[in-house]
Backbone as JSON Lines, residues from 0, in Angstrom:
{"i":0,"aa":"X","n":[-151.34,86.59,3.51],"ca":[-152.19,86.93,2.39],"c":[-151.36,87.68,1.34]}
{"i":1,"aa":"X","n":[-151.73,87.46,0.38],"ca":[-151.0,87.99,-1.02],"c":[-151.99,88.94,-1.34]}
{"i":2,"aa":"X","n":[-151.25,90.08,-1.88],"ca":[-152.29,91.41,-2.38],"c":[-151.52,92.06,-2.95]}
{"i":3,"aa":"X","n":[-152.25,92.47,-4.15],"ca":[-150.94,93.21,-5.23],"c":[-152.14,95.03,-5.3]}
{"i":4,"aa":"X","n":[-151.05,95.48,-5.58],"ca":[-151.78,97.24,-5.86],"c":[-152.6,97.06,-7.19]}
{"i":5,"aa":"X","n":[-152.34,96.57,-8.39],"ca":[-152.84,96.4,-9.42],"c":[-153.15,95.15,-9.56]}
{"i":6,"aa":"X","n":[-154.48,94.69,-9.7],"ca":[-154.45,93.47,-9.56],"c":[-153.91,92.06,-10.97]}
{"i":7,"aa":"X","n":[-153.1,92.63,-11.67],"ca":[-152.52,91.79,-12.85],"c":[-151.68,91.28,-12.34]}
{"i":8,"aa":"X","n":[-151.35,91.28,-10.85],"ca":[-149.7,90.52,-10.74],"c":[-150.99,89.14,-10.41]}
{"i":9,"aa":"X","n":[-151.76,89.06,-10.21],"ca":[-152.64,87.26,-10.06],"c":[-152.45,86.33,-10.93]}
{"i":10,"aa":"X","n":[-152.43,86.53,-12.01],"ca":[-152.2,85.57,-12.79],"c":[-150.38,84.93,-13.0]}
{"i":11,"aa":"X","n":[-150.18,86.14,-12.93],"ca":[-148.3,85.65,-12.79],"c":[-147.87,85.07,-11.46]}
{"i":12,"aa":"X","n":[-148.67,85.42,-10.75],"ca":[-148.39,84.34,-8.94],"c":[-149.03,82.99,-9.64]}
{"i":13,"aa":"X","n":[-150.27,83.06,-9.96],"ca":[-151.06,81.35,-10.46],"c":[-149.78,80.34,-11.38]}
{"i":14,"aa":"X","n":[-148.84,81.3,-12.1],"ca":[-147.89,80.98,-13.04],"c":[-147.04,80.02,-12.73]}
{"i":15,"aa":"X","n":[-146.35,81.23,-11.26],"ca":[-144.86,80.63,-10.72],"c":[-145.43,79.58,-9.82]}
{"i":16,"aa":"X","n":[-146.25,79.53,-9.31],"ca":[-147.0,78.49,-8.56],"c":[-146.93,77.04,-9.75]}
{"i":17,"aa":"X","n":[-147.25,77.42,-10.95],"ca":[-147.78,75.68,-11.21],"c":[-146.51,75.7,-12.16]}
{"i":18,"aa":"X","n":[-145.39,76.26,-12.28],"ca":[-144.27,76.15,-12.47],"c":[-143.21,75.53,-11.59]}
{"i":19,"aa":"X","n":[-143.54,76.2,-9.92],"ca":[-143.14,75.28,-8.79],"c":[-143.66,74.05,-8.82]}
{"i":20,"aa":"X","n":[-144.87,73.69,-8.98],"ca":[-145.87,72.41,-8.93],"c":[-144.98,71.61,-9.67]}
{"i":21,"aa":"X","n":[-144.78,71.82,-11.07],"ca":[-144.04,71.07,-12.16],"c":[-142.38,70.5,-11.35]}
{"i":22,"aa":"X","n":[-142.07,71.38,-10.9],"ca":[-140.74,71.11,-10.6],"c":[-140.64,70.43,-9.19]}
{"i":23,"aa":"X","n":[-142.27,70.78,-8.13],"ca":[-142.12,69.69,-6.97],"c":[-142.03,68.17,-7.34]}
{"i":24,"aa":"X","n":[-143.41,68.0,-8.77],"ca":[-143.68,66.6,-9.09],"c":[-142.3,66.02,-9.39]}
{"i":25,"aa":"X","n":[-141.77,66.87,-10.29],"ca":[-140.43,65.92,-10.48],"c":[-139.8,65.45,-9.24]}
{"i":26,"aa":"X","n":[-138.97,66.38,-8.77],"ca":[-138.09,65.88,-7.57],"c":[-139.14,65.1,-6.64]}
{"i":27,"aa":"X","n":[-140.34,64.85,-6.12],"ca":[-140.94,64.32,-5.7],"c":[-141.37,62.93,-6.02]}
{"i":28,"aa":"X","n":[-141.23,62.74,-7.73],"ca":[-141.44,61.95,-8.43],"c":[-142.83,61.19,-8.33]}
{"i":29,"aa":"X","n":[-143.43,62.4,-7.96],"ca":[-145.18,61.74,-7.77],"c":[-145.93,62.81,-7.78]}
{"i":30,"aa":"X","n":[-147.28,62.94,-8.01],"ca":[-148.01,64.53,-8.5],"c":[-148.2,64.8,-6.98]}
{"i":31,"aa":"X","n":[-148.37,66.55,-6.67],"ca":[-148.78,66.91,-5.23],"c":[-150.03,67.15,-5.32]}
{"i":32,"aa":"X","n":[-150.94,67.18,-4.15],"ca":[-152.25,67.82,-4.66],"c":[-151.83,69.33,-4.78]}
{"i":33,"aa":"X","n":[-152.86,70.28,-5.34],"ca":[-152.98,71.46,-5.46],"c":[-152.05,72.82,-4.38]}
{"i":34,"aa":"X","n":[-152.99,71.57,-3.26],"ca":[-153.0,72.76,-1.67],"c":[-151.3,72.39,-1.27]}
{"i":35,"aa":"X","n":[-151.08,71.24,-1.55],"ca":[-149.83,71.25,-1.51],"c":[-148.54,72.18,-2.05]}
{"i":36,"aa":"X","n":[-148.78,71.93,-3.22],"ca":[-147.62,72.94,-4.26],"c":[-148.08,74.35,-3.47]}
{"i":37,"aa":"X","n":[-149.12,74.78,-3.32],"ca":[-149.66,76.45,-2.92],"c":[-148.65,76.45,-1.52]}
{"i":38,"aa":"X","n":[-148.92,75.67,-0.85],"ca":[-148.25,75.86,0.98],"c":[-146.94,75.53,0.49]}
{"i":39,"aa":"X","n":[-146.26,74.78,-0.13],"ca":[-144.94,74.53,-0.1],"c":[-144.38,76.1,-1.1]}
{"i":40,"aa":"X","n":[-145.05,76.15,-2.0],"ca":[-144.41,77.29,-2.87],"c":[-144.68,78.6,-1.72]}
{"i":41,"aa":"X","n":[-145.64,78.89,-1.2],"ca":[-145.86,80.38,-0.35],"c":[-144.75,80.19,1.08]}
{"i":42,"aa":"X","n":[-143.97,79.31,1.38],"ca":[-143.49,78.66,2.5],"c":[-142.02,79.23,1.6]}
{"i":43,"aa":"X","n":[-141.6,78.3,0.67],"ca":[-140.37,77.93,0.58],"c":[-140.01,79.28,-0.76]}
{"i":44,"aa":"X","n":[-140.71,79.89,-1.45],"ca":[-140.62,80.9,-2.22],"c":[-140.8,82.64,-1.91]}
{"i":45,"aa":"X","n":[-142.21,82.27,-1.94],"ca":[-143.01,83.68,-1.43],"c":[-142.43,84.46,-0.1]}
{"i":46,"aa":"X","n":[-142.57,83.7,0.96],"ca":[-141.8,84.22,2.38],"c":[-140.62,84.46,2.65]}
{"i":47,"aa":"X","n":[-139.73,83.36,1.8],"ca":[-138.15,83.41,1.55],"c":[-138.28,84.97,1.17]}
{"i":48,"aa":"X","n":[-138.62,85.05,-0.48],"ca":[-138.31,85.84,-1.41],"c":[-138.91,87.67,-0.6]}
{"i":49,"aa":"X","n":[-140.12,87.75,0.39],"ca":[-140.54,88.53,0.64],"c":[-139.22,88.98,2.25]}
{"i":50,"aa":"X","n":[-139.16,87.69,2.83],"ca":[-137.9,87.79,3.95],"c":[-136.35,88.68,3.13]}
{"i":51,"aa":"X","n":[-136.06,88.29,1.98],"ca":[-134.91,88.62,1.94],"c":[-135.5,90.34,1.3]}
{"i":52,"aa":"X","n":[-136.39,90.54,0.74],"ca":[-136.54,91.82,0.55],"c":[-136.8,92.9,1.68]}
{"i":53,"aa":"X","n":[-136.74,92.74,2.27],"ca":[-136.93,93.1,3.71],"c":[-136.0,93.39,4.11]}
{"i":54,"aa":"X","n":[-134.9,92.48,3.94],"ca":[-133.22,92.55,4.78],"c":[-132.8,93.68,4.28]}
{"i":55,"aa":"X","n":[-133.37,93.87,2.86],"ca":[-132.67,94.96,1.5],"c":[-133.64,96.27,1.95]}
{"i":56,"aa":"X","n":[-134.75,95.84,2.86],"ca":[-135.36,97.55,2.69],"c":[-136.04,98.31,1.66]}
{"i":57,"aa":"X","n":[-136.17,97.07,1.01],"ca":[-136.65,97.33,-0.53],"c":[-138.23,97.96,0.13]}
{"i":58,"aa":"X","n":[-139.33,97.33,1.06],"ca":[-140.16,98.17,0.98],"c":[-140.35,99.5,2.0]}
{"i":59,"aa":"X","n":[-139.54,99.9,2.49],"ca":[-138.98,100.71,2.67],"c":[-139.02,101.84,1.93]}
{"i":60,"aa":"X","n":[-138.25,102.14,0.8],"ca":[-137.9,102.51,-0.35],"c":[-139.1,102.26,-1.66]}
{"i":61,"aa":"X","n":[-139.78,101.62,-1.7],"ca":[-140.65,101.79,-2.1],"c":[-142.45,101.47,-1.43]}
{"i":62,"aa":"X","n":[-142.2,102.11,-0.52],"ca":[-143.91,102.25,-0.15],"c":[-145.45,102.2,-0.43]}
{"i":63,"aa":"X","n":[-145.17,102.44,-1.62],"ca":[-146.14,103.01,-2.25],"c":[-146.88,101.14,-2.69]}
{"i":64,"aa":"X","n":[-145.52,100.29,-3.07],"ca":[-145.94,98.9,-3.34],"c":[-146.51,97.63,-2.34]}
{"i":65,"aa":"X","n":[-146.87,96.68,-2.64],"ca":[-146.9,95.79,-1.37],"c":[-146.03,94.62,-1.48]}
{"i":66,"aa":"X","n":[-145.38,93.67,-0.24],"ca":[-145.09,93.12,-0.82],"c":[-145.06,92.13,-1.52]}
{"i":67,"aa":"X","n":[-146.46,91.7,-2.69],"ca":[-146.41,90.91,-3.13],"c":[-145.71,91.42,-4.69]}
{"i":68,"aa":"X","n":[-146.21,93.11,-4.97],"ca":[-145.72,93.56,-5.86],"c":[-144.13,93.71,-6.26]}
{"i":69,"aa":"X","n":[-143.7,93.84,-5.11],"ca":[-142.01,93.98,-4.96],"c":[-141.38,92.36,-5.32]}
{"i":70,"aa":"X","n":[-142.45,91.27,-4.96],"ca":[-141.62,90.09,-4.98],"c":[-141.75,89.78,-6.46]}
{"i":71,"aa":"X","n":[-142.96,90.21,-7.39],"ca":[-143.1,90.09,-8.79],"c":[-141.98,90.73,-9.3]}
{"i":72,"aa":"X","n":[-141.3,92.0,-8.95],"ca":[-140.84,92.9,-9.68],"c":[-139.18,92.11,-9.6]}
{"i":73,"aa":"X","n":[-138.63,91.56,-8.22],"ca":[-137.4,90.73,-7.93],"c":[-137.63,89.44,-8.82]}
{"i":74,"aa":"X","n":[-138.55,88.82,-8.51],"ca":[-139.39,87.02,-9.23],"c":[-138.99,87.62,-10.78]}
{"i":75,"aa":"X","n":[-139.55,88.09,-11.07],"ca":[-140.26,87.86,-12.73],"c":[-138.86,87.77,-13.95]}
{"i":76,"aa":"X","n":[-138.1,88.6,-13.7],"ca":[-136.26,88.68,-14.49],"c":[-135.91,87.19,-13.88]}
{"i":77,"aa":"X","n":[-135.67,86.67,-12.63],"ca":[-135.11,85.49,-12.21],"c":[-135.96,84.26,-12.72]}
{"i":78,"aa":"X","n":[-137.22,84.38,-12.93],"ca":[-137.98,83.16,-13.46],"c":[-138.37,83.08,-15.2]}
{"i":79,"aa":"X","n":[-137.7,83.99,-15.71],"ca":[-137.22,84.26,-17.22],"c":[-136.61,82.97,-17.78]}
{"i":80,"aa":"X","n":[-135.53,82.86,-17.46],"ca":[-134.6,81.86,-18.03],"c":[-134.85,80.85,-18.27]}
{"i":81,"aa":"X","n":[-135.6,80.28,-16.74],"ca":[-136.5,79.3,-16.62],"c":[-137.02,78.73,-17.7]}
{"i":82,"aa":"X","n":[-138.04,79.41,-17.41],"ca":[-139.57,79.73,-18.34],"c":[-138.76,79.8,-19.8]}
{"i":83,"aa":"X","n":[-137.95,79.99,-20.44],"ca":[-137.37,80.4,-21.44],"c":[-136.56,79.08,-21.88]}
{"i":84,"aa":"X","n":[-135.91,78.21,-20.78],"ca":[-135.28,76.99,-21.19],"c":[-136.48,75.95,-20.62]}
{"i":85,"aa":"X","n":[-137.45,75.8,-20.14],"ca":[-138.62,75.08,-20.4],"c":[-139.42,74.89,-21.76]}
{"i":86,"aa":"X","n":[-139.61,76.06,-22.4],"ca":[-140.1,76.13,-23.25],"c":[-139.27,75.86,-24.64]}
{"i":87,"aa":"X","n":[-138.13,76.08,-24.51],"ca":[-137.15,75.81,-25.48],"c":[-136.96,74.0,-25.83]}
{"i":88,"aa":"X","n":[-136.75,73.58,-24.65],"ca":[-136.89,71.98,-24.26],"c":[-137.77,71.72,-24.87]}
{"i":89,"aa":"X","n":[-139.37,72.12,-24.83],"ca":[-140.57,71.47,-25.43],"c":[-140.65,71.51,-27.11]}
{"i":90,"aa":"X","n":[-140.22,72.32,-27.49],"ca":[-140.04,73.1,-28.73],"c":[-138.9,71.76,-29.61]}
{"i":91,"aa":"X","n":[-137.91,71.32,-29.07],"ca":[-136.68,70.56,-29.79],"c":[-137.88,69.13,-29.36]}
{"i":92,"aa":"X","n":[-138.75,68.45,-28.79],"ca":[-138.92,67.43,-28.94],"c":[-140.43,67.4,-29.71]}
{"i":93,"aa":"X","n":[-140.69,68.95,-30.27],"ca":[-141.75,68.77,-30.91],"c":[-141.54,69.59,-32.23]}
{"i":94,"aa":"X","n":[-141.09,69.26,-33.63],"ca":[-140.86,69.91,-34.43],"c":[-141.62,70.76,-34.56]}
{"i":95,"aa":"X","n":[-141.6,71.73,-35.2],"ca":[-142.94,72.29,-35.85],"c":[-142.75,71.89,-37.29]}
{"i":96,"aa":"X","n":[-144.23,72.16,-37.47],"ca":[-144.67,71.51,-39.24],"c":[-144.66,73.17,-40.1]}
{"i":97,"aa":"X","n":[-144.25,72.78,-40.73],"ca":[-144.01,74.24,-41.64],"c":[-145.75,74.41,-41.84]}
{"i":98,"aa":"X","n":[-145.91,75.95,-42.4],"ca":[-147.01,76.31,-42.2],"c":[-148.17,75.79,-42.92]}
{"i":99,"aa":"X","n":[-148.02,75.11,-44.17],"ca":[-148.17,74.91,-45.48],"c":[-148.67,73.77,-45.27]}
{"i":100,"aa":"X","n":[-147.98,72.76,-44.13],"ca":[-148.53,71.23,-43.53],"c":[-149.71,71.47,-42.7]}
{"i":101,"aa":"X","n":[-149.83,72.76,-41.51],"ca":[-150.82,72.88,-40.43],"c":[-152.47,73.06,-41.57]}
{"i":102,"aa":"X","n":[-151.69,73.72,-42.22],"ca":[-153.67,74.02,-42.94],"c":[-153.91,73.86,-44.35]}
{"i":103,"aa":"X","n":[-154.53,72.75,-43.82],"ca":[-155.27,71.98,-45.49],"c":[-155.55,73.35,-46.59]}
{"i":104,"aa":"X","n":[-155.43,73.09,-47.55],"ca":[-155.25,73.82,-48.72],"c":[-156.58,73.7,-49.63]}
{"i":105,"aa":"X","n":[-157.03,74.97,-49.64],"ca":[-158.59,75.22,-50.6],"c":[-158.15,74.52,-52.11]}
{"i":106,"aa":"X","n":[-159.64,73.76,-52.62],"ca":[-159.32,74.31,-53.81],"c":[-159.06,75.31,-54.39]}
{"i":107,"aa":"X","n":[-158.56,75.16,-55.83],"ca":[-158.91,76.46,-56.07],"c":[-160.35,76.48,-56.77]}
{"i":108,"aa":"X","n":[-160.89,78.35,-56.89],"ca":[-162.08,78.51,-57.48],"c":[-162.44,78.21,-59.11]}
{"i":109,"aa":"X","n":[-163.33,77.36,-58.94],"ca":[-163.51,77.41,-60.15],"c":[-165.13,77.95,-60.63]}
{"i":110,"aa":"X","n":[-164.61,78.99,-61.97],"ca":[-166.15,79.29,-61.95],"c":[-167.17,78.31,-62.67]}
{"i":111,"aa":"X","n":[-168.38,78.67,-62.52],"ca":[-169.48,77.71,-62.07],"c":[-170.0,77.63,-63.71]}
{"i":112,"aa":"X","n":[-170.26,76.55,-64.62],"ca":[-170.59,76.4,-66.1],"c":[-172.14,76.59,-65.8]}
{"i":113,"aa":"X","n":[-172.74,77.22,-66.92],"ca":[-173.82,77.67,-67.16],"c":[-174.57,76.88,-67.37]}
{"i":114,"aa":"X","n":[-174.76,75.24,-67.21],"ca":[-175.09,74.27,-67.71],"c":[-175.86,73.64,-65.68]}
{"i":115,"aa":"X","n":[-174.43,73.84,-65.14],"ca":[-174.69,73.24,-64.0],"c":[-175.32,74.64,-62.94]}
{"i":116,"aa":"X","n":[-175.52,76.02,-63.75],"ca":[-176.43,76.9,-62.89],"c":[-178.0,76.5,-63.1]}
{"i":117,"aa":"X","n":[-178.12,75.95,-64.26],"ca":[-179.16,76.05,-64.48],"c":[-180.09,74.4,-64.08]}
{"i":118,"aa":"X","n":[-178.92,73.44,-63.97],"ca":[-179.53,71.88,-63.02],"c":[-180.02,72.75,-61.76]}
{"i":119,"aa":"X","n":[-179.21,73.17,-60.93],"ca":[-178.84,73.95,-59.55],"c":[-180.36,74.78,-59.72]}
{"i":120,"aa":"X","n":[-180.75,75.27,-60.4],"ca":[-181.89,76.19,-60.24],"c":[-182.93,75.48,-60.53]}
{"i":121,"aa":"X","n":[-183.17,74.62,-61.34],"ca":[-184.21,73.44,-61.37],"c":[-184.45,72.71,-60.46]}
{"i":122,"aa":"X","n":[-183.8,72.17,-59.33],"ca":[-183.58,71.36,-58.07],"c":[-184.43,72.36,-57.39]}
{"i":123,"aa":"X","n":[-183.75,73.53,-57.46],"ca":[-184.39,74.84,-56.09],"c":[-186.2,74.89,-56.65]}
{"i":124,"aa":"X","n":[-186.45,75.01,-57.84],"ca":[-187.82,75.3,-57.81],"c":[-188.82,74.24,-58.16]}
C-alpha cells in the first residue's frame, strides 16, 4: 500500500504511473490495460525504488516520512528531465501560433449614430 504523510504526493504517483504506461505501450508496442501499467510500475519502480532506499537507510534517518514520501522526494529530480524532454519533443512538432493568430480580433467600437438609436427604440416599443 502506498501512503504519503501529506496527501499531495497522489497525484504525482497517478503522474509517474501514466508516464510509465506511455513508455510500457511503446516498448510493448500495444496499449496495456490500466491494472497492468499500475502492477508493472509498483513491481518494477515503486519496490525497486523503495528497496534501494532502504539499503541507504534513508528511512531510518528520516522517520518522521513514509516510504512513499521518501520515494517522491528520490523520484521527482530523476523524472524531471524526462518529463522535460517529453514535453520539449511535443512542443518542436507542434508550432505554436503567435498570440495574435489564437484569438480572433474584436471589432473595433464604433459609436452608435443617432439615427440608428432611435430605429432601435422604435422596434423595442
Amino acid at each position: 500500500m502506498i501512503e504519503f504523510s501529506p496527501p499531495g504526493g497522489y497525484p504525482e504517483v497517478l503522474e509517474a504511473v501514466k508516464v510509465h504506461g506511455y513508455d510500457m505501450a511503446r516498448r510493448l508496442r500495444a496499449l496495456p490495460s490500466p491494472e497492468d501499467v499500475a502492477a508493472d510500475w509498483y513491481d518494477a519502480v515503486y519496490l525497486r525504488g523503495v528497496a534501494a532506499l532502504r539499503r541507504e537507510a534513508l528511512p531510518e534517518m528520516y522517520s518522521y516520512k513514509t516510504d512513499a514520501d521518501l520515494f517522491l522526494w528520490i523520484y521527482q529530480p530523476a523524472a524531471r528531465p524526462a518529463r522535460d524532454r517529453r514535453r520539449d519533443r511535443l512542443r518542436r512538432r507542434r508550432p505554436r501560433r503567435p498570440p495574435a493568430a489564437r484569438q480572433p480580433q474584436l471589432p473595433p467600437c464604433v459609436p452608435a449614430r443617432e439615427e440608428s438609436t432611435a430605429a432601435a427604440a422604435r422596434l423595442v416599443s
